[in-house]
N, C-alpha and C positions, 0 to 999 in steps of 0.2 A: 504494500500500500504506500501510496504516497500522501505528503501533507497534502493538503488543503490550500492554495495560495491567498494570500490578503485579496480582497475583491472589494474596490471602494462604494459599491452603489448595494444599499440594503436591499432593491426591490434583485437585485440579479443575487444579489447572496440567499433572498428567500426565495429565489426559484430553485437556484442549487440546490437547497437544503431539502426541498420539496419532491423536486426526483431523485437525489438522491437517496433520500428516506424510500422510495416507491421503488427505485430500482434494488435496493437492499431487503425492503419485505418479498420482492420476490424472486430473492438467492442470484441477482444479476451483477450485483457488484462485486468482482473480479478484476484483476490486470486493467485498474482506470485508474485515471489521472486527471485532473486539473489545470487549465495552464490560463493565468489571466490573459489580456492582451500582448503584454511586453514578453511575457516568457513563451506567450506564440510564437510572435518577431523572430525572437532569439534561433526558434529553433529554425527558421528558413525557408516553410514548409508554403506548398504552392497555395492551399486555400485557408480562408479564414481568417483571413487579414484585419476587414472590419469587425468582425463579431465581437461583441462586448465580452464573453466566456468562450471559451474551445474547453474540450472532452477528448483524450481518444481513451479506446476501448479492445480489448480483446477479450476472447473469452464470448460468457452465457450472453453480456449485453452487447457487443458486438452482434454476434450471432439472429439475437430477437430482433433487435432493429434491421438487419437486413436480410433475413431470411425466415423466420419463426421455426416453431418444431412444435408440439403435443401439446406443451405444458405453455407456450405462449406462442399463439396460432401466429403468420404472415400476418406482419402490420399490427398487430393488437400492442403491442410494445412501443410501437412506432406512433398508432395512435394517442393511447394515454397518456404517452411523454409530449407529445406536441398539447395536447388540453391543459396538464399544468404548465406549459411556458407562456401558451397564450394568456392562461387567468391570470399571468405577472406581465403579460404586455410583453412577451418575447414569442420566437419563434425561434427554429432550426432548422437546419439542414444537414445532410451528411457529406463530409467536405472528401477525404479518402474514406473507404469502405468503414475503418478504422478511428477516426474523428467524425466528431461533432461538431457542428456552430452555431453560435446561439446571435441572434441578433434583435435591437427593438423592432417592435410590431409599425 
């Protein structure tokens, strides 16, 4: 696991907390990470530039968001993570199969 990086804006730190709470109830939190904007930068990586939070993922939540299986159909992961970002006035995309991007609404 990694830290959690400082994130200045309370409404994106309460989205964070809120998927990540939802991705954890259902056993998806695995090989993720955190990266504010600047430690995006840092890394080089071709998308995600603007997005106020990036995500990457491997692993179960990988997996659900881009393919589902039994225990979390096609899209069903993909949907209920896009509902709580919207209810904080964000949105996302998936930038590598791998990353996440969150950006305002």
């Amino acid at each position: 696991m990694y830290p959690t990086p400082d994130i200045p804006s309370s409404a994106v730190e309460a989205m964070r907390q809120e998927l990540e709470d939802y991705w954890r109830a259902q056993d998806l939190w695995f090989d993720t990470r955190w990266y504010t904007p600047q430690e995006w930068a840092e890394r080089g990586e071709e998308y995600g530039h603007k997005a106020v939070l990036n995500l990457t993922c491997e692993g179960p939540l990988n997996h659900a968001l881009n393919y589902g299986w039994e225990e979390h159909p096609p899209f069903h992961t993909q949907t209920r993570s896009q509902e709580i970002a919207e209810a904080h006035g964000y949105w996302f995309e998936l930038g590598y199969a791998w990353s996440v991007h969150f950006y305002p609404r």
